[in-house]
N, C-alpha and C positions, 0 to 999 in steps of 0.2 A: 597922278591927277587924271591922265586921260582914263585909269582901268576903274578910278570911283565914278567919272560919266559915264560911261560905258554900263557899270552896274546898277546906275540910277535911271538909264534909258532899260535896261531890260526889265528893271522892275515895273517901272511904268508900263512897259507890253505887257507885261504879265496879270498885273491890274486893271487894264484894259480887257484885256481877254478876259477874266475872270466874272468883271461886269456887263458886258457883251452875251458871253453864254449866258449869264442870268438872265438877258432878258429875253434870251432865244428860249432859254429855257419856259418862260413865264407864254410867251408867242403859239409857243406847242400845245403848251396846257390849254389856252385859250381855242385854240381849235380844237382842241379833243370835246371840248363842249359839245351837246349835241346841238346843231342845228338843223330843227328844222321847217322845212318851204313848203308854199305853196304854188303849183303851176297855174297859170297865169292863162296858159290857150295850151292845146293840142302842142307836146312839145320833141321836138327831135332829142334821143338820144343815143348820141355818136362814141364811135370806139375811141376817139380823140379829143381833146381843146380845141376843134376847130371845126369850121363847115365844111374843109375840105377832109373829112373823117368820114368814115361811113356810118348812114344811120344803122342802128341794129336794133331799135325798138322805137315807139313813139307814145308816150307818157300824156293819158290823157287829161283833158284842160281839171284843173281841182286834185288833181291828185298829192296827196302829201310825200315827199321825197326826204331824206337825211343827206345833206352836204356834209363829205367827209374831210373832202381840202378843195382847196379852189387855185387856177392856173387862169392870171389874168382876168377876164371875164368869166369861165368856166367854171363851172362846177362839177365833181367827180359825184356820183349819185348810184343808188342801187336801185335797181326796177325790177322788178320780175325776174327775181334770179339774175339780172343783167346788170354788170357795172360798167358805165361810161361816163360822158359827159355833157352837160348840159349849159344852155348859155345863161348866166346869172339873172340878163334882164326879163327873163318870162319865171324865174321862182322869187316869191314873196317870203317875208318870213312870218313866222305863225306863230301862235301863242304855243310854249311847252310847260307853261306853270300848270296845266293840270295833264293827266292822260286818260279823260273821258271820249273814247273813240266809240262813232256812235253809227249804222247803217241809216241810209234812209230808206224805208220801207213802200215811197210811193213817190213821183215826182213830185218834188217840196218846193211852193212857195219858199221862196229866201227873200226877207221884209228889212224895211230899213229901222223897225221897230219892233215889238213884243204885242202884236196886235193885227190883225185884220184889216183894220183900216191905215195899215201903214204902210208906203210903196211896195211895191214887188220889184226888188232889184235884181232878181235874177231865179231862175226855175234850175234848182239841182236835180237832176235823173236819179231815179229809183237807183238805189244799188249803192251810192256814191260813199265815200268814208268821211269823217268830220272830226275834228277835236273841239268836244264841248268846253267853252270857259266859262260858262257860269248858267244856271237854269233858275226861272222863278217864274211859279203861276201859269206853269205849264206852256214856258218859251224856253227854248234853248239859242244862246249867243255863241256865236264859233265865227272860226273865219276859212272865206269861201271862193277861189277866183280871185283874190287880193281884197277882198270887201270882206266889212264884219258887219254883223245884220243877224237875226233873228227868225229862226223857224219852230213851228209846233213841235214839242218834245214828242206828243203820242206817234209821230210819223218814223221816231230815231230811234234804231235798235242798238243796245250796248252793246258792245264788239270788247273781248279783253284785250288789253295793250300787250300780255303776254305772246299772243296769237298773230304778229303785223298780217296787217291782207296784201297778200302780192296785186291784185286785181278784182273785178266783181262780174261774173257771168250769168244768164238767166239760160232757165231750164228751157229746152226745144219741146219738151215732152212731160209727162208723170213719171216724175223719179225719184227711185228707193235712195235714204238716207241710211248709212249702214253705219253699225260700228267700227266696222275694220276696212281696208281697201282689199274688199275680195266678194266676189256674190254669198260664200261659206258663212258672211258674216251677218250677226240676227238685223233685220230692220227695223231703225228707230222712228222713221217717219218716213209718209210721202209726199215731197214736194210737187206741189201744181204745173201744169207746165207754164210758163212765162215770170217762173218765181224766181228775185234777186238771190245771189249766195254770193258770199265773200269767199273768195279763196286765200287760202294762208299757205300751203302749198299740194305739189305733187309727188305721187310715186309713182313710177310706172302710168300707169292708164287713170289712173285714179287721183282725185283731187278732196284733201283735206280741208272743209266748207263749216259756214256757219250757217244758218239756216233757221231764220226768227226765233233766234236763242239758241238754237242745238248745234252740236256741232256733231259731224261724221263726215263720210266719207261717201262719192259718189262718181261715176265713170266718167270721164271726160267729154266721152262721145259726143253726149246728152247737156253740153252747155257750152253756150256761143255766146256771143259778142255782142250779136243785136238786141236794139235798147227800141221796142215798140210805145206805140201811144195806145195808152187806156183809155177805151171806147165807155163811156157813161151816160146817163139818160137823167140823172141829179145827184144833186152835191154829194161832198163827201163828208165834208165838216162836222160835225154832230155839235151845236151848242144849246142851250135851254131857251126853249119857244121853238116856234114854229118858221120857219125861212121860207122863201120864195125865188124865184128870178123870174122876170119879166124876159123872154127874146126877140129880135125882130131881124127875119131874113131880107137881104136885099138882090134880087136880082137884076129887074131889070127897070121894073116900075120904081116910082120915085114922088108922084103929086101928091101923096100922105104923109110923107114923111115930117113936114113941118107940124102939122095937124098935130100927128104921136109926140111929137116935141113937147107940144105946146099943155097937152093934156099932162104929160110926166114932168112938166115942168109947175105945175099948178099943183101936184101934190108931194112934189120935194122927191122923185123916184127916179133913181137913177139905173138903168136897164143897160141890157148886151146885146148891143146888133152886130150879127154876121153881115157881111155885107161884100157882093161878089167884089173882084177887084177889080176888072174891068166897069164895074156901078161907080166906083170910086173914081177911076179914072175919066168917068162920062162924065158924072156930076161932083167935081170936087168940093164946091162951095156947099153942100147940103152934107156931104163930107165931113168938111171942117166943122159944119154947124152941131154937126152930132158930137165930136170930139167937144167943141169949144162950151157946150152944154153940160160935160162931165160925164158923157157916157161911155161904158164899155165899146169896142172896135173890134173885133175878133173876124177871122180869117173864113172864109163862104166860097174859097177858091176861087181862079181864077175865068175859067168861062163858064162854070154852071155844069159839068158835063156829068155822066154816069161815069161815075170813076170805078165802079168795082170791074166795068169792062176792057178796064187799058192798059197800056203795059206799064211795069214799073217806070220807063223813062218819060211814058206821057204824063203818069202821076207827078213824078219828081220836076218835072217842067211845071204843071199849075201849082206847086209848092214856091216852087224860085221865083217864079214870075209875081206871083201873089203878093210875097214878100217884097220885093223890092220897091211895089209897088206903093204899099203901106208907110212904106221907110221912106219912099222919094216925097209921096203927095203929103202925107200926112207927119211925117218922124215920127212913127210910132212900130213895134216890133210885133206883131200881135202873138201869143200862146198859145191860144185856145182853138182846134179847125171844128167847125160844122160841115158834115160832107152832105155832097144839094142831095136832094131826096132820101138823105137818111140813110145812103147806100155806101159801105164798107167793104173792105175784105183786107187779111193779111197783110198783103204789100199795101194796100193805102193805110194801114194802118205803122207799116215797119216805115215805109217812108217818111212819113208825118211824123214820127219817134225822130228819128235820123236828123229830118229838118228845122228842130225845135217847138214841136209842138205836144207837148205831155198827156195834152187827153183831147181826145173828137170827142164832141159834145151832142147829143141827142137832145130827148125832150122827155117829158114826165107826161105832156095833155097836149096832142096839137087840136088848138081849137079850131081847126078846118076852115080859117080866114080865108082861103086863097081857095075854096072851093063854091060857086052857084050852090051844088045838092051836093048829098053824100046818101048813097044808097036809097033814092026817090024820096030823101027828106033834102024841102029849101034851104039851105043855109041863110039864115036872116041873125039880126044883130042879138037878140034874142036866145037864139043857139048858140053864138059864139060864147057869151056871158052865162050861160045857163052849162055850156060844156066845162068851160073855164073853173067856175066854182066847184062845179062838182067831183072833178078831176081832180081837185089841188090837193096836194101832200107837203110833208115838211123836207126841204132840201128837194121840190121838186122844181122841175125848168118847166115853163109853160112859151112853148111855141106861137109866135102870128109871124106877119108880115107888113114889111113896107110894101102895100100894095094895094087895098081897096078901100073907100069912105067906110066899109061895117067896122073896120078896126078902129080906129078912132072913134067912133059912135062910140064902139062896146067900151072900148078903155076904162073910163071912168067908173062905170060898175062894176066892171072888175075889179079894178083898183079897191072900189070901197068895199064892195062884197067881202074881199079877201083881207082885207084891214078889222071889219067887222068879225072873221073867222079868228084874229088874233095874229097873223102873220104878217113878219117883216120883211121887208123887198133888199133882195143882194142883187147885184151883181152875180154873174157865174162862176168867175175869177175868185168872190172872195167865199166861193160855197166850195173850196177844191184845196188841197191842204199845199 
């Protein structure tokens, strides 16, 4: 009696086991699945499951990762040749029903729609990688930073899935695209200097790249990390007709500003003012009225200064400060810098990249608002309208100011001048891809 319980408890262990690895079994297979994420922010990735690991690389915000197993909150991940771990709560997961990996070839609006006039939830950096799920009418749908949303297909370059990108670096210089990693080998193109390339990997000195479709090889040397802002003077967009943008700097002056309101409120025109931050901060109620109005807010720095003469940390100071500014008085982030007088260089340019702002905006026609004379000619309202029209181009930005009675005078002729010429009024935000 006791040796048939005996063989009926071991049977039941053994049935037990049997069903148990099944489902370990079934648990494995389920992780061998590919998953994969998206990161969420700039992310540490440590030799261990834990913070007290050391970091050995940092994964930046958007980049797509493959989770191979996961410890607790951690995930085990490969980056650039680097395998560690990462903490679950800054990767998302992402669509892998298709493998359309796609570059973006310019900082890309990312819209919360298939359209232009649908939010901008977020500005993805040139270079960056994507997995397209679905394209139509020339939008592509992906997901981005944990958000799915919508950008211009013409901006995305096909990357094969074959080829994963370890990372994306921009050229320092003009450089040879080669066949082979070696100078022996023939050149297939010459990249610009400040052009995106995907890396897929290295040998030695040399980095196997793709390069607006091509792919070769190129020195290492010759390509960094830094992600600058693209200096332009109008749109980028190309649609059928004719575009416009209306801009208005704000330094110091402010007694027109209602006035300009009031005119672009009468003809349904919604425009882009730069506007110093300290203006914002002096007068915030004319501020908010410009927001509450529906108008563009974009970034005019923060004391008005010659920025091409300072050093990178004075720049990076009227960046922060700017910013915070915008965010505290107004909750708003702005994208777009105008730098005061139109003066640039390098570092206010790499900075302004750095700090989230993808293009410093120029102008197409400054109608010399904010001048008496110009070269022993009056400036009268006349001028300003008469410069206005004849300057205008398609995807051009036309410069004035919040600052004298002739702009608001001129406004409305311009307005209609330019309405008569066939052209529709943007924003500068929705003239930039």
């Amino acid at each position: 009696m006791k040796l048939k319980r005996r063989n009926i408890i071991l049977s039941l262990i053994v049935v037990f086991a049997l069903v148990f690895s099944g489902f370990g079994f079934t648990k494995m297979k389920a992780l061998a699945a590919e998953d994969i994420r998206v990161t969420t922010a700039n992310l540490n990735l440590r030799s261990g499951p834990g913070t007290t690991y050391a970091v050995i690389a940092v994964i930046p915000k958007g980049t797509s990762v493959t989770v191979q197993s996961t410890v607790n909150n951690w995930a085990k991940v490969t980056y650039a040749g680097k395998t560690g771990y990462s903490s679950m709560s800054y990767l998302v997961p992402v669509s892998t029903s298709v493998n359309d990996f796609r570059i973006t070839t310019a900082n890309l609006n990312f819209r919360s729609g298939p359209g232009t006039t649908y939010q901008i939830l977020v500005v993805i950096p040139k270079g960056t990688t994507v997995n397209v799920i679905s394209e139509s009418n020339g939008w592509a749908r992906f997901t981005y930073s944990g958000k799915t949303g919508y950008s211009s297909s013409y901006y995305l370059q096909k990357v094969s899935a074959a080829d994963p990108v370890l990372y994306t670096r921009y050229t320092t210089d003009e450089l040879n695209l080669r066949s082979g990693p070696g100078t022996s080998y023939p050149i297939l193109r010459v990249m610009p200097k400040g052009s995106a390339v995907a890396v897929h990997r290295i040998s030695g000195y040399w980095a196997y790249v793709t390069y607006d479709g091509t792919k070769g090889w190129c020195h290492t040397a010759y390509l960094s990390t830094g992600l600058s802002s693209i200096a332009t003077n109008k749109g980028l967009v190309d649609r059928a007709g004719l575009d416009i943008a209306l801009t208005f700097d704000a330094g110091w002056l402010f007694d027109q500003a209602i006035p300009i309101l009031d005119v672009l409120d009468d003809y349904g025109i919604k425009a882009t003012f730069f506007l110093r931050a300290y203006w914002v901060q002096d007068h915030q109620d004319l501020a908010k009225e410009i927001k509450a109005r529906g108008h563009s807010i974009q970034n005019h720095s923060l004391t008005h200064p010659h920025m091409n003469t300072m050093t990178e940390a004075q720049i990076r100071y009227e960046f922060t400060e700017s910013t915070k500014i915008y965010s505290n008085i107004l909750g708003i982030r702005p994208t777009l810098f105008r730098p005061p007088f139109g003066e640039y260089n390098s570092t206010v340019l790499k900075v302004a990249g750095e700090q989230g702002y993808p293009y410093t905006v120029l102008w197409t026609v400054d109608t010399h608002d904010w001048a008496e004379s110009i070269n022993g000619v009056t400036v009268t309202t006349d001028y300003i309208v008469n410069r206005a029209l004849s300057n205008a181009s398609d995807n051009g930005i036309v410069l004035m100011h919040v600052a004298y009675a002739k702009t608001p005078e001129a406004l409305p002729r311009i307005i209609q001048g330019l309405k008569d010429k066939g052209y529709s009024f943007r924003t500068v935000a929705e003239m930039l891809p």
